[in-house]
N, C-alpha and C positions, 0 to 999 in steps of 0.2 A: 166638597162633600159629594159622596158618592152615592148616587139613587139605589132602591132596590130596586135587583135582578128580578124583573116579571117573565108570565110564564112564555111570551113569544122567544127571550133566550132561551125554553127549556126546545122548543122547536130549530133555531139552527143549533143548538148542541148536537141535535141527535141526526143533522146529517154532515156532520164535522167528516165522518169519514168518507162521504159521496167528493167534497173539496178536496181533501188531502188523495189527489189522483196518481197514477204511477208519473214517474216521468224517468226525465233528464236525461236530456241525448249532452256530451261532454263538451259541444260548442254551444249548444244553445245558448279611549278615555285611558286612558289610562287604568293599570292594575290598582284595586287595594289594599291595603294595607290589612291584612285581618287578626285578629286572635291574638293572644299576648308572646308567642314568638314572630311575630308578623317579617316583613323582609323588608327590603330597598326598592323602592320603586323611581322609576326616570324616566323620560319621556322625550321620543327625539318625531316631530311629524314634519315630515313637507309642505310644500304648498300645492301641490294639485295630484291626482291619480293619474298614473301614466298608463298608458292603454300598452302598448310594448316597448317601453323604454324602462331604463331601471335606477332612479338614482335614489332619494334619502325615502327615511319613514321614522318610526317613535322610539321611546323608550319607558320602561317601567321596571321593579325591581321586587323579588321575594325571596324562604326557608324550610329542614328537612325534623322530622319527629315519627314516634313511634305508629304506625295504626294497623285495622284491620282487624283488633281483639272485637269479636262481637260486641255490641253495647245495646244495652236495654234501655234505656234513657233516650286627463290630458298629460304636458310632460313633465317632471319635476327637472329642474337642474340645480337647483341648492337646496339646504336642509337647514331647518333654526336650530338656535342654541337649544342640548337639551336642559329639559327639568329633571330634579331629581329630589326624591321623596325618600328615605331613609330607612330600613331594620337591618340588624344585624344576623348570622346565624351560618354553622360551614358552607364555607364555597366548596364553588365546583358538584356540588350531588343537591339533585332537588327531586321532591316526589310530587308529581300531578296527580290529581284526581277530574274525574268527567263523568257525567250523567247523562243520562235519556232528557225527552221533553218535558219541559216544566211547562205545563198550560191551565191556564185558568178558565175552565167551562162552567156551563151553571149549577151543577151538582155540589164542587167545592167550592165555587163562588159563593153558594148560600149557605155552605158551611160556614165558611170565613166568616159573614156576616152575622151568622148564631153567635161566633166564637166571641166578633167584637160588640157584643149585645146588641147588634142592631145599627150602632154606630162607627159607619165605616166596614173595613174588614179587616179582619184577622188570621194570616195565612200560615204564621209561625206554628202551631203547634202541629203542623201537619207535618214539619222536619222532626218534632223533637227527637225521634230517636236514632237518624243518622246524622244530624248537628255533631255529634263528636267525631263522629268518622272525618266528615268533612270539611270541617274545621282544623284537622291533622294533617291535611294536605297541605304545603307549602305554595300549592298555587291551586286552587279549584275552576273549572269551568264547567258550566251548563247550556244547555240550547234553550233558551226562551221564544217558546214558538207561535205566540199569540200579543198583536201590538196593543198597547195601552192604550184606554181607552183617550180620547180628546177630549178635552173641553168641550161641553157644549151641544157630542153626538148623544145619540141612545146606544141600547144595547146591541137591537138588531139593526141590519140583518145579520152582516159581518161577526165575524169574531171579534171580542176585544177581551181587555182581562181589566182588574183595577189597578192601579200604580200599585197599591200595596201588596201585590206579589212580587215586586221587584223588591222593595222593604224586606219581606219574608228570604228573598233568596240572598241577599247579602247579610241577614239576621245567621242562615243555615251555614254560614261560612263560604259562601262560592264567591269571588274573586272577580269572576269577569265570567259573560255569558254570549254563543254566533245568535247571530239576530235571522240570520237569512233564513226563510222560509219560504214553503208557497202561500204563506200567509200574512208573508208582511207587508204587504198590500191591502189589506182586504179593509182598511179603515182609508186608503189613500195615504199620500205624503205627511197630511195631519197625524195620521196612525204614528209615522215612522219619529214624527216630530215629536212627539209625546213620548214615545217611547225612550226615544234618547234622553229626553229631559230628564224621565223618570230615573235613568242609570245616572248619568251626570251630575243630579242632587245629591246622592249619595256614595260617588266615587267608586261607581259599579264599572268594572272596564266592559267593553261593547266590540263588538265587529258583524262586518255584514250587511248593515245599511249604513245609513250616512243621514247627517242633516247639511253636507255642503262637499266640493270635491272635495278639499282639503280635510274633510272628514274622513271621506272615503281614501286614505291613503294607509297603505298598513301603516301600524306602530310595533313596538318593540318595548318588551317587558320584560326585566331583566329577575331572575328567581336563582338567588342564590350567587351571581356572578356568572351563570348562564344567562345568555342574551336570546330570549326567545320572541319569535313573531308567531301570532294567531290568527288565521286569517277564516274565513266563513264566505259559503259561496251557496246556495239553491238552483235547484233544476230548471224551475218555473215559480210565476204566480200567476198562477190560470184567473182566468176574467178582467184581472189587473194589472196591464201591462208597463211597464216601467215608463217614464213620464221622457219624450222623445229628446226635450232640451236637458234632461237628469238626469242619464241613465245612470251615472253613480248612486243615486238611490238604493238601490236594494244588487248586491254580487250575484250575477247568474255563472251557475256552469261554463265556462269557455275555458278549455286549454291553456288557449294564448294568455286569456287572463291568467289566470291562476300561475304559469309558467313567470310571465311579466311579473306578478305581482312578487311570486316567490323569490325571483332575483332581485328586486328591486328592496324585500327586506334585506337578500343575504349582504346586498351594497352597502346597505344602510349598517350593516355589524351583526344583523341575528346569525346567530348559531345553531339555532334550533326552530326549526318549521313546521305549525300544528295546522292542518286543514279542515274544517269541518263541513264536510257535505251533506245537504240537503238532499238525502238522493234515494233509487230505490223504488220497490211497491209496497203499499202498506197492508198490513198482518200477515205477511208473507214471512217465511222464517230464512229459507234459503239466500242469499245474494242473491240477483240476478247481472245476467251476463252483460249488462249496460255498467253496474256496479264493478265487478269485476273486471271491464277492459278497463274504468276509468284509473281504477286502482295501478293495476299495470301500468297503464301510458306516464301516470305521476313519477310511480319509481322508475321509471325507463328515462323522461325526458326531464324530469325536474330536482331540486333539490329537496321537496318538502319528505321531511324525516316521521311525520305521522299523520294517520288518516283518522278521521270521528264521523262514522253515520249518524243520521237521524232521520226520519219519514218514517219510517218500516211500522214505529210503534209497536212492534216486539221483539224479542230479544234477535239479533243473529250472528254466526260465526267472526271468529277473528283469524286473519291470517297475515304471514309476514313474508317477508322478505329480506333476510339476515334480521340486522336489527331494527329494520323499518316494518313500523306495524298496521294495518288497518282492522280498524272498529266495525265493522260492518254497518252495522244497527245497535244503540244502545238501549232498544226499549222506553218505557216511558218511565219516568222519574214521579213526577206528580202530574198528573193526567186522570181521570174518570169520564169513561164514555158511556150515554144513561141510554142509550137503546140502540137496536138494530143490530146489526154485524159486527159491531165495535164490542160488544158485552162479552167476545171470547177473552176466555178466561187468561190467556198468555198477552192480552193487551194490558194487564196490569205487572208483568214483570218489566226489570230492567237492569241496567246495570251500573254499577258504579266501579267507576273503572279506576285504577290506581297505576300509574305510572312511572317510575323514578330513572332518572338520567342524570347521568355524571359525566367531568371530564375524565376522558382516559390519558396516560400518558405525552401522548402523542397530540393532547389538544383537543382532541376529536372528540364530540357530545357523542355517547354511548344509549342507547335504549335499553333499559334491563326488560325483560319479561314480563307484559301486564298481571295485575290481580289481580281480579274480579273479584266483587263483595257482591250477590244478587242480592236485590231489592224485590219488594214488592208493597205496591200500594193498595191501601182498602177502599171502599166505598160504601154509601148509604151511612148505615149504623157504625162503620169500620170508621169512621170520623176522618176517612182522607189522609189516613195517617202514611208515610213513609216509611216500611221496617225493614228491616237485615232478615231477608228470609234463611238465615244460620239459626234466628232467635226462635228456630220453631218448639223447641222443650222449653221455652220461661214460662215460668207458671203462674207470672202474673198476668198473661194474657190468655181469652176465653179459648178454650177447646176449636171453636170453630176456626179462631182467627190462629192457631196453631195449625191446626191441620191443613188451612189454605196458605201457611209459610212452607211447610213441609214440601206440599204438592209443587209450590212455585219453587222451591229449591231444587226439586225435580228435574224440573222444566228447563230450569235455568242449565245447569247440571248437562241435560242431553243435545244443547247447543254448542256451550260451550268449552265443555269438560274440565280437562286439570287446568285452566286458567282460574278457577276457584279457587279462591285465598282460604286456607284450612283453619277452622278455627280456635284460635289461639284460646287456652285453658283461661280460666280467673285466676288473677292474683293470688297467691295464699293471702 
């Protein structure tokens, strides 16, 4: 049972942004099953993280459907047998979906807690009206940027969140979420150990930290009969350095890692290579140029076929290179910062990103063209809610909370232009 959030959380809430500092110099569970077309899921992991060698890693399995219509509502040298968990739905083409930061601070933490009268919390209704979107993806992914809380700690100083926003995020339809932060530390190893539990209870897939090397080994999720690897990496965790005998705990930025790790899925069978960087300055809109070499050096020296920011906390450009694409920044998903420098108004966009890839001909995993759906979340009286800022004329919603879709549709609009998914009319 979970204590209520007192007000020394409403105090490190609000210098959440003084922690989430620049950084990242570039050395420094399986998938599941969601929704009633759900996919194939398998699972192939090694026994230990190889630091530059390459051999096995996991498996996991998903499916493609219509979206996007607005809605109002050390070394390895063998690999074990894998697992394999079952949906059907056409091979070869699958569409991902991805999000900004999902963080639980005390604003919508004591929302949650209204929601679930007191008892416990309740973080679901703060998806309901892009649960459909997201739920239409064949495989979704999110960045869960805040560890659950432990047994037994309090609230402060650190961040923590409740378990039951991991509940809420696999309730929203997301699939599997990168772990790594500069904040996955900030409860210690217990943090990281809690956290995995929480994804683990309910067959949330994970990357980024680890509860053992053999954790920290990539895996492999297979969508559609693509065989994809997701891997998660962070700049820093400033004050909380990685544990000296563990450093598998928590993926920092390195090259070589990332390089290693990338080969070591492609050995293992993935086809397709998802990175998610922790990286970047936050409420900054532009890349910066740490951002952009790292991006470069990946498609120069590696195989990883797509890049996913997160830090920025607000929206920022996408660029590619043929059909490998990077995310820059995806803004934040569900997030509310209750003071200071954080309360700019573009710290509530973000994006939700839609991705779909197929085999071509030739075998070869294709990346079509990202979609962007912008989001924007509310706060205070806004009930924390998640919406499709497209939904700015429904006229079930107030005036106010219309004309701040509008604006954030704007916003979103003059970062990242025609990558906006156009919205599709209503049904006759």
């Amino acid at each position: 049972m979970h204590s209520r959030v007192g007000p020394a959380l409403l105090v490190a809430a609000a210098v959440f942004l003084g922690a989430c500092s620049p950084g990242g110099a570039p050395d420094a569970g399986p998938g599941r099953s969601s929704g009633p077309g759900a996919t194939s899921t398998s699972l192939v992991r090694p026994t230990t993280r190889p630091p530059t060698t390459l051999p096995a890693s996991t498996t996991t399995t998903a499916a493609p459907t219509t979206l996007l219509a607005s809605t109002t509502t050390t070394t390895t040298t063998t690999a074990p047998q894998p697992t394999t968990t079952s949906v059907p739905r056409e091979p070869g083409t699958a569409t991902l979906a991805f999000v900004g930061d999902v963080i639980g601070l005390i604003p919508n933490i004591e929302r949650a807690r209204r929601n679930a009268g007191g008892n416990g919390y309740d973080f679901r209704p703060m998806f309901d009206r892009v649960r459909p979107l997201i739920s239409a993806a064949d495989y979704a992914i999110c960045h869960f940027e805040v560890p659950v809380r432990p047994q037994g700690q309090g609230w402060t100083p650190r961040y923590v969140t409740p378990s039951e926003l991991v509940d809420a995020v696999a309730d929203a339809g997301f699939d599997r979420c990168s772990l790594a932060s500069n904040h996955a530390l900030d409860r210690g190893v217990a943090g990281i150990d809690a956290t995995a539990a929480a994804f683990d209870a309910i067959g949330l897939g994970r990357t980024g930290t680890a509860v053992s090397a053999q954790d920290a080994v990539p895996d492999i999720v297979e969508v559609n009969g693509i065989r994809i690897a997701h891997l998660s990496y962070t700049y820093a965790t400033p004050g909380h350095p990685r544990p000296k005998d563990e450093p598998w705990r928590v993926n920092l930025i390195s090259r070589k890692q990332i390089r290693a790790d990338a080969q070591t899925a492609r050995a293992a069978g993935a086809e397709y290579i998802i990175v998610s960087l922790h990286f970047g300055k936050t409420m900054i809109t532009p890349p910066d140029d740490l951002q952009r070499k790292t991006a470069r050096w990946l498609w120069d020296n590696t195989e990883v076929d797509l890049i996913v920011g997160s830090h920025s906390h607000v929206v920022q450009p996408i660029d590619h290179r043929g059909d490998r694409y990077v995310l820059y920044g995806m803004g934040n998903h569900l997030a509310t910062f209750p003071g200071g420098p954080i309360t700019i108004l573009k710290a509530q966009d973000g994006l939700l990103a839609f991705i779909t890839i197929h085999r071509a001909a030739n075998g070869r995993i294709v990346t079509d063209r990202p979609s962007i759906v912008p989001t924007w979340v509310g706060k205070g009286d806004e009930t924390y809610t998640v919406h499709d800022a497209r939904d700015f004329d429904d006229p079930s919603l107030s005036p106010a909370i219309r004309k701040r879709l509008r604006d954030s549709l704007r916003r979103t609009r003059a970062v990242v232009g025609d990558y906006l998914a156009p919205r599709q009319p209503p049904s006759p």
